[in-house]
N, C-alpha and C positions, 0 to 999 in steps of 0.2 A: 504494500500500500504506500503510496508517495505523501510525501511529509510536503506540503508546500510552506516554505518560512517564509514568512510575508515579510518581516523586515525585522533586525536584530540591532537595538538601537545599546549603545553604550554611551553614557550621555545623553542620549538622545543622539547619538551620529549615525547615521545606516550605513550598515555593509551588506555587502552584496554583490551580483553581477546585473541585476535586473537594474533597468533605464529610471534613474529618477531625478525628476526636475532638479534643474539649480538652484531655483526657488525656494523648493521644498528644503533640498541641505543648507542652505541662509539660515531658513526660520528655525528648521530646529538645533542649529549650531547655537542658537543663543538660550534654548529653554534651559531651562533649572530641573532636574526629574524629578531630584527629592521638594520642590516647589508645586509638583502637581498637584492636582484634586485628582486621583483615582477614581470617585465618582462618578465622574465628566467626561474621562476618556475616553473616546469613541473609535474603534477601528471599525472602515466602510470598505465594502467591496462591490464591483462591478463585473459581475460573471456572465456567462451565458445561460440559458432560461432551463438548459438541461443539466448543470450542476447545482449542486446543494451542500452545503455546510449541514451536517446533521448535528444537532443537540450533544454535548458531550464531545465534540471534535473538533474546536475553535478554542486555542489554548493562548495564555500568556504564561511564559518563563521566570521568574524574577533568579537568578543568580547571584548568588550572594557571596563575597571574599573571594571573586574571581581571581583563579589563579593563583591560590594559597593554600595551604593545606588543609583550610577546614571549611572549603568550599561547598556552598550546599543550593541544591537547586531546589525549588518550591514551584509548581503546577497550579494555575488557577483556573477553570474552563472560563471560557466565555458565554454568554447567553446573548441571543436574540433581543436585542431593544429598538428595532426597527419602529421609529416614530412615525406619523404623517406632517411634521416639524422638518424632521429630518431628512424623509423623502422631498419635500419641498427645498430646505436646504441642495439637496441636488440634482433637484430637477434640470439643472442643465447638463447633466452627465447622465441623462437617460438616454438609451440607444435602440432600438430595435433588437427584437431579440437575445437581450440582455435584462439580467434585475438587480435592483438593487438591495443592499442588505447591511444592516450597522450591527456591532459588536461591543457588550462593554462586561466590566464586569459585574457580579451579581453583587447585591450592597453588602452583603457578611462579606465578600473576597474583599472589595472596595476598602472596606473597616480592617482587613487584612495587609492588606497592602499599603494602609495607612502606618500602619504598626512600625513594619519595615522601614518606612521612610523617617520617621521619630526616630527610631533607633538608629538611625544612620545618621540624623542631623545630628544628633547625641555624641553619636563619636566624632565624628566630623569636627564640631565646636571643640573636644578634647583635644583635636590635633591627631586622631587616629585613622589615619586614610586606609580604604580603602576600596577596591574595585567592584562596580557590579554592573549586571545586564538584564534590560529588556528584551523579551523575544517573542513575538506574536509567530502562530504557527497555528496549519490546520490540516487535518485528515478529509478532503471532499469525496464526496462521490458521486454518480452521475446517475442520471435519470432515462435509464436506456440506453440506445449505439446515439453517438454524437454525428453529428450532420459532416461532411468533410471540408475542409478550408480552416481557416485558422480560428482558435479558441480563444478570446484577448477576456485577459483579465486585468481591471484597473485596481489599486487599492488609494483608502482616503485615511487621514489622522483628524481628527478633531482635539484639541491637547484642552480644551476646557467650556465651562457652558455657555461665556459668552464668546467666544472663538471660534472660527470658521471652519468645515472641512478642507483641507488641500491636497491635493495628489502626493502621494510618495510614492510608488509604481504606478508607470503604465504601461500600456501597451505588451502587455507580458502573453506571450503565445505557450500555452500548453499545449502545442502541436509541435512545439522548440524541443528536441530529444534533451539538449540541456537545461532545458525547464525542471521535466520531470525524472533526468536520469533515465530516459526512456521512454516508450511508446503509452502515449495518454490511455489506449484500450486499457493496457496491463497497470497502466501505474495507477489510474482512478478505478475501484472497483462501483459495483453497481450497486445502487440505495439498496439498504436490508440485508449487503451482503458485511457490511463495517464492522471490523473485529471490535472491543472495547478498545478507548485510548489508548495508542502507546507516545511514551512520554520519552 
């Protein structure tokens, strides 16, 4: 099953191979992460009408003391908060035969994630640095044989409630063998067939 990483922010800086705006690396070179509202954070995506994010397979990472020995990673799923706010928000990013879809996290992860960032500004103010990572990622799977031509998937950041979606990927072809490591039949399996998360 293909892991798609949507984007692995440290700092807030993406890495990657997939295309993303210059714009996009500006705005989030200057966020603050431990400054965020967790709350508020929205990752959006723009698929084609026969993939689906199922319940339980739209994940954030948080990594913690990257690169140290007492490195520990923590798993938060993502849930479905697809607003009519939101859909408006980007309505000019609808396309034919694509849909759209926002991700955030659930308010106990949110209250979780909160945790983390206190106890990081905590040491922080100590003067006790240390490294960590965001990593949004998802298990799709598709809704029958996909039509042939290219599969473009866009993804959107919203970093807070009164702040805008902006593209951080676009244009990303799941028909790209380097997308998915391989052939989209094989690497997206078909809805009801998705094993439990793997992490």
């Amino acid at each position: 099953m293909a892991r798609i990483s949507a984007l692995a922010l440290t700092g807030l800086l993406l890495s990657g191979c997939w295309h993303t705006p210059i714009s996009a690396l500006a705005r989030l070179s200057k966020v603050d992460a431990l400054a965020l509202d967790p709350g508020a954070l929205r990752l959006a995506a723009r698929a084609p009408d026969w993939l689906e994010a199922a319940p339980g397979h739209v994940h954030l990472k948080a990594t913690l003391h990257a690169g140290e020995a007492d490195e520990k990673e923590i798993v938060f799923d993502l849930v479905d908060k697809t607003t009519p706010a939101d859909l408006r928000a980007l309505s000019g990013e609808a396309r034919a035969g694509s849909h759209l879809v926002v991700f955030a996290a659930s308010p106990a992860d949110a209250a979780r994630i909160g945790e983390i960032q206190t106890r990081a500004r905590a040491d922080k103010a100590a003067g006790v640095a240390h490294k960590g990572k965001l990593q949004f990622y998802a298990e799709p799977c598709r809704r029958g044989d996909p039509p042939p031509g290219p599969a473009m998937v866009d993804l959107y950041l919203k970093l807070g409630a009164n702040e805008d979606f902006f593209k951080v990927y676009q244009d990303v072809d799941l028909r790209d063998p380097d997308t998915l490591g391989g052939e989209l039949e094989s690497a997206i399996p078909l809805c009801g067939k998705l094993t439990q998360r793997a992490r």
